[in-house]
C-alpha positions in Angstrom: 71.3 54.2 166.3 71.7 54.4 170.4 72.1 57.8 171.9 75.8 56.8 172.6 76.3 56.8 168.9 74.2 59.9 168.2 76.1 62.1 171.1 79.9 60.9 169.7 81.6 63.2 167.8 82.4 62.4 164.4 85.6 63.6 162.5 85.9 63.2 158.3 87.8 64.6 155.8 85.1 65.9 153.6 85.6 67.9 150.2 83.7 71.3 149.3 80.8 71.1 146.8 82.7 73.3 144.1 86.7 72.7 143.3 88.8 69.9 144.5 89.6 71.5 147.9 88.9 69.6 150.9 88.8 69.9 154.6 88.1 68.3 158.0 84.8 68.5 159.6 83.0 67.0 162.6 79.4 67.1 163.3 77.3 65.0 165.9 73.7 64.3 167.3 73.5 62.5 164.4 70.1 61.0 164.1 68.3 58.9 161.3 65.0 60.7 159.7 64.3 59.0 156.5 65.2 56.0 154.6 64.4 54.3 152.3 66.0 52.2 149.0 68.5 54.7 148.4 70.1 54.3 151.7 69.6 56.3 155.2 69.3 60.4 155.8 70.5 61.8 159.4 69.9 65.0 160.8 73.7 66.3 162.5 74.9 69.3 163.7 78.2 70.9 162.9 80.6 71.3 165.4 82.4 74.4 163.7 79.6 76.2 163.0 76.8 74.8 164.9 74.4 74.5 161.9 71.9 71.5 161.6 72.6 69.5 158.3 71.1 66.5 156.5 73.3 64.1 155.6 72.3 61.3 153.0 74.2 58.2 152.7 74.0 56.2 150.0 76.0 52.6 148.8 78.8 53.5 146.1 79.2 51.2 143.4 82.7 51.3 142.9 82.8 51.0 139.3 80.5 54.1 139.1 80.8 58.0 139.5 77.3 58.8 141.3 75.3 60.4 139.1 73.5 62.5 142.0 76.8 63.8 142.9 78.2 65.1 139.5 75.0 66.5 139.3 74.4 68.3 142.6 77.9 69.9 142.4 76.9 71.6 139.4 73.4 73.0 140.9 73.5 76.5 142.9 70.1 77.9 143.2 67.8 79.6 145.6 65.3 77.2 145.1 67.4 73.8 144.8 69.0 72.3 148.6 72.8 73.1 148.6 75.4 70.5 149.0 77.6 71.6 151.2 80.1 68.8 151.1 80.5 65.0 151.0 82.5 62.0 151.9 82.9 58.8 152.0 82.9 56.3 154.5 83.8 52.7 154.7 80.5 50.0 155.7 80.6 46.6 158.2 81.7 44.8 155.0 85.5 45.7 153.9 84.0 45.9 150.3 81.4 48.6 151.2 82.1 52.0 150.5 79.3 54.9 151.1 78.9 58.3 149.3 77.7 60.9 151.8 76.2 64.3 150.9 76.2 67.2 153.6 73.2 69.2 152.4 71.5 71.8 154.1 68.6 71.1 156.5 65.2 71.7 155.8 62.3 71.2 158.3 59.7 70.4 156.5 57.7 69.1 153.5 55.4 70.4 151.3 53.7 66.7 151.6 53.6 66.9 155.1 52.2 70.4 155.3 49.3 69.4 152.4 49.0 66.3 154.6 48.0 68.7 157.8 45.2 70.7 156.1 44.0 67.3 154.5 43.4 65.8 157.9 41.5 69.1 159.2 39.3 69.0 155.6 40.8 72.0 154.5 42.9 73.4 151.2 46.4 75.0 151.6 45.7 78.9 151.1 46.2 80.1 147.7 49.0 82.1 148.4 51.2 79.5 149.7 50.1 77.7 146.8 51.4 80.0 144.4 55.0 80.7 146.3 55.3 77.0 146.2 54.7 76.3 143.0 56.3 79.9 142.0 59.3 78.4 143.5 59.3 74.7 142.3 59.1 76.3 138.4 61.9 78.5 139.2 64.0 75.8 140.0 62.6 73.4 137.1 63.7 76.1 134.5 67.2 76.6 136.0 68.2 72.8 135.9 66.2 72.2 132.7 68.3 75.1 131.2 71.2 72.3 131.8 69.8 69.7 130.9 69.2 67.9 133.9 65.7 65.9 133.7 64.7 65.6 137.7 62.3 62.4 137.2 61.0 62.4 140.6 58.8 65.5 141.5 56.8 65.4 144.3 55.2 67.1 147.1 57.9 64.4 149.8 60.8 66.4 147.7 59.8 69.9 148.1 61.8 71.0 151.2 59.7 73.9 152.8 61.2 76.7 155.5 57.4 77.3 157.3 58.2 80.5 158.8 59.4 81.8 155.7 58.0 79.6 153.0 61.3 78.9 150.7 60.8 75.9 149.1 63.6 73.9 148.0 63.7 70.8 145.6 65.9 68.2 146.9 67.0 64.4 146.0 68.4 64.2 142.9 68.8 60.7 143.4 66.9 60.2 140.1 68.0 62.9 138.0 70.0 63.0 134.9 71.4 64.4 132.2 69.0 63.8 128.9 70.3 64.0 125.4 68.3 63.1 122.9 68.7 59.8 120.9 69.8 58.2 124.2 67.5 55.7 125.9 67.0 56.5 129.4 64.4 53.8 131.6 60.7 54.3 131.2 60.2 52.7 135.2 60.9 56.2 136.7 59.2 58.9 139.3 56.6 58.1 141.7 53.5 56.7 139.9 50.8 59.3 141.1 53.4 62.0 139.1 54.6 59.8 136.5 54.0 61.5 132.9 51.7 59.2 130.3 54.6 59.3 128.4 56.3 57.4 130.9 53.7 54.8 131.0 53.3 53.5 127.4 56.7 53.3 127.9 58.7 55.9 126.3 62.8 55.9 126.3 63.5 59.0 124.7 61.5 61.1 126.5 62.2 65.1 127.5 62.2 67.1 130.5 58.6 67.8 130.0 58.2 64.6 132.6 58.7 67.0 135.1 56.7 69.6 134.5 53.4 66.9 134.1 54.4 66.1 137.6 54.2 69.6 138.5 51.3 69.6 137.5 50.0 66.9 139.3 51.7 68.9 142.3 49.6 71.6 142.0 46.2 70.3 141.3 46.8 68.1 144.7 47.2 71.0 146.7 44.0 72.4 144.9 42.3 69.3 145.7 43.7 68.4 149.0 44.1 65.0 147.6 45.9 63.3 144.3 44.6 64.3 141.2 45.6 60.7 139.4 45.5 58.3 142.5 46.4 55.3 140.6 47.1 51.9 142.3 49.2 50.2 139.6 51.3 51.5 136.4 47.8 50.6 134.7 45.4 51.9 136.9 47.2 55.1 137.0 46.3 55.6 133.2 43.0 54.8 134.2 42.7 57.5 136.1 44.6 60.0 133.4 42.3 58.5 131.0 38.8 59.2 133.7 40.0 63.4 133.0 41.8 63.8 129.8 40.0 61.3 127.8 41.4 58.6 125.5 44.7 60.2 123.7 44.2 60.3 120.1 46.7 58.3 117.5 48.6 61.8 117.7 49.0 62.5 121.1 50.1 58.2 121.7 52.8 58.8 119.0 54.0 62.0 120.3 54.2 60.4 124.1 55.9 57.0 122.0 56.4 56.7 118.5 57.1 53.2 119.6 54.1 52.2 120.7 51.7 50.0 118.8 48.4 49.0 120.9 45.8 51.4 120.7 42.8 49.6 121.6 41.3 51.9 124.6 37.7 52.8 125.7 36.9 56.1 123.9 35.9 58.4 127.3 35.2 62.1 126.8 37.5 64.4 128.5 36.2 65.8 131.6 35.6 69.7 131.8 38.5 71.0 134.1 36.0 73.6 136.0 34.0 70.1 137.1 37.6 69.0 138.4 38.2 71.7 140.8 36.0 73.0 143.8 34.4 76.5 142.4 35.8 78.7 144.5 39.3 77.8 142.7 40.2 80.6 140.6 40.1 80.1 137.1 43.4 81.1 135.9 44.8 78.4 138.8 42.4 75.9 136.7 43.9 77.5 133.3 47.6 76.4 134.4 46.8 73.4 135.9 45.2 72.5 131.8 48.4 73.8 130.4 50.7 71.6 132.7 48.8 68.1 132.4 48.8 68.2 128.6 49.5 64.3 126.7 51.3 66.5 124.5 54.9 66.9 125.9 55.6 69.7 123.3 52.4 71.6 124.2 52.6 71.2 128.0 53.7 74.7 129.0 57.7 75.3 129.5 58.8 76.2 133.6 59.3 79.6 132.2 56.1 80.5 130.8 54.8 78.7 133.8 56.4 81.4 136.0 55.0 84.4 134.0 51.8 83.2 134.3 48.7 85.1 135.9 48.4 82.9 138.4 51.6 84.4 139.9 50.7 87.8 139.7 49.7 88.6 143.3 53.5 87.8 144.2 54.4 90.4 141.7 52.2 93.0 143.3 54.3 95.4 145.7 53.0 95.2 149.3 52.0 91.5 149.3 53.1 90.1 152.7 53.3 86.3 154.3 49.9 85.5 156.8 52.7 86.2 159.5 53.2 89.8 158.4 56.9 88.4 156.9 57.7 89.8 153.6 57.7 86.9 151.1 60.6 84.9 150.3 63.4 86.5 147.6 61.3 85.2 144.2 63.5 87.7 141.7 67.2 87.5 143.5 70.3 86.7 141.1 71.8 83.7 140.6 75.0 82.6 139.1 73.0 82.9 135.5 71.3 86.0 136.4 72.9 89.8 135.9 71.1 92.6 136.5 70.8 95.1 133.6 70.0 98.3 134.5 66.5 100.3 133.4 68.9 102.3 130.4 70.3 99.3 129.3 67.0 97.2 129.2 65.5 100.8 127.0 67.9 100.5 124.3 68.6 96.1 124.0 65.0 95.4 124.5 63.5 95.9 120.8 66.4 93.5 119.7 65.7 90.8 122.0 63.4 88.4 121.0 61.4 86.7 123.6 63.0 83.5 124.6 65.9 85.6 125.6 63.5 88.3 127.3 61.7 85.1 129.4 65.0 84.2 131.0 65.7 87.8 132.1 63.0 88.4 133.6 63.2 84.8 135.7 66.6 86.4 137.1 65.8 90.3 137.8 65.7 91.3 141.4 64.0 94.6 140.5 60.3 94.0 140.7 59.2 96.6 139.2 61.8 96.3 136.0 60.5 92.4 136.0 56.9 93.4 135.7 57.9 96.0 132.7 59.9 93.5 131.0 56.6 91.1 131.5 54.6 93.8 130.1 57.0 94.4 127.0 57.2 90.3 126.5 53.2 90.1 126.4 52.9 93.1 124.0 55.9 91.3 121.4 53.8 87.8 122.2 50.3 89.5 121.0 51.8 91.7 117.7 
């Protein structure tokens, strides 16, 4: 793109992300900063309100609603990018037509911010370790609570504010819907986060893909470097295989009932505390166990992931951002979320049972009424 291109102002009649209403917009300094086989993402500015936006535009098969779209327009999180609006627009061929989502600009990268410590030998800190990942659950539960299946978590899709480290999951270019008894495609999410089920080639697998590749998120930034580093499909159950040892018969049918070739080296699993540097704390080695289970059923839900002990500094009142910045709202409302006051919560609470108690407490914004609700939801889990 020349700088005359990027400097003209560009006019479109765009629609809203909710409703059918639509209006006209014009943004400019429109610049390219990522493509890739999806299309081409620019970085534009507004001219009505003079906010910086992405905008991602992508080839639309005509004979096709885009699955991203449909699903994006039903996603309003704290957590998740927000579409603002999109378009179309009309391509060098008269036959070409191009979807384009307005979505709110993000600096940075939780890749490229794990990338920067990397190259100076060092480990992101622990607490930014546990707001990201705090985060990336808290938007897991909310679209698996739709049933929308990401099936591309990664550290290059976790969107991070720096100065006040919201994270934000972005490109659901991959997501879908998943009901189950359909057949959905095996060849999906990037392979160093691909769940095992994924490669002995499961169809009708569950959102549980994600949360293994949450998994692998967080052990990276543990590590400062891929837990499963695999260089094919193959090799990448290699190096599953070199830390959770050889699935059982069990755990291969769970993953694919399908599958029929069991003839694998038997190899011990390794010890998880032999994984990790010692100064990682063991409840951060505890989660990372229950996450990166061959078991989908038994790998932990986004939910319980969130009430975990490994969260609980960002529970305590007065813990603060390394820049003396409060931390990011981690108990606001959403559109699912209304708050119940103390009295109310004192005479419902002994007739909820805990499923129902997990997903309040995800939405509170009332720390202190969160951390009594955790308390109550530990007490009912232990009698």
């Amino acid at each position: 793109m020349s700088q005359k291109d990027a400097n003209k102002v560009v006019t479109v009649v765009a629609y809203l992300c909710q409703g059918d209403k639509s209006k006209e917009i014009s943004y400019t300094d429109a610049k390219v900063i990522g493509n890739g086989s999806f299309g081409v993402v620019y970085q534009a500015r507004l001219l009505e309100t003079d906010e910086i936006v992405a905008v991602k535009k992508v080839l639309q098969d005509r004979r096709f609603k885009n699955r991203e779209l449909q699903i994006m327009r039903q996603l309003d999180h704290p957590n998740i990018v927000q579409l603002k609006y999109f378009f179309h627009s009309v391509g060098d061929r008269k036959d070409d037509v191009y979807l384009n989502l307005v979505l709110e600009f993000i600096p940075e990268t939780v890749y490229r911010v794990a990338r920067r410590y990397a190259r100076q030998k060092e480990t992101i800190p622990l607490l930014f370790v546990k707001l990201y990942m705090y985060q990336l659950f808290r938007s897991l539960a909310y679209i698996h609570h739709k049933g929308i299946c990401h099936r591309d978590i990664k550290p290059q899709n976790l969107l991070l504010n720096p100065a006040t480290a919201v994270l934000k999951l972005c490109d659901f270019g991959s997501a879908k819907v998943l009901v189950r008894g359909e057949p959905n495609v095996s060849y999906i999410c990037s392979r160093y986060y691909r769940a095992p089920e994924l490669i002995f080639g499961a169809v009708d697998y569950t959102c549980q893909i994600d949360v293994w590749s949450a998994g692998c998120v967080l052990a990276e930034l543990l590590l400062g470097q891929p837990i499963f580093p695999g260089e094919s499909g193959v090799d990448q159950l290699v190096e599953i295989i070199k830390i959770l040892g050889t699935p059982s018969r069990e755990q291969i049918h769970e993953m694919n009932p399908d599958y029929r070739e069991f003839k694998f080296p038997q190899i011990k699993p390794h010890l998880w505390s032999k994984v990790f540097r010692p100064r990682v704390p063991s409840e951060a080695i505890q989660l990372v166990s229950q996450l990166l289970d061959y078991t989908p059923s038994k790998r932990l839900e986004p939910l319980d992931a969130c009430l975990h002990c490994f969260f609980d500094e960002l529970r305590q009142e007065g813990t603060r951002l390394p820049n003396d910045r409060p931390l990011p709202p981690l108990f606001n409302l959403t559109p699912y979320g209304e708050y119940l006051n103390f009295t109310i919560i004192i005479s419902i609470i002994m007739l909820i049972n805990c499923v129902i108690l997990q997903y309040i407490c995800l939405f509170f914004t009332d720390k202190k009424l969160l951390l009594y609700c955790q308390a109550i939801l530990k007490h009912r889990q232990h009698v």
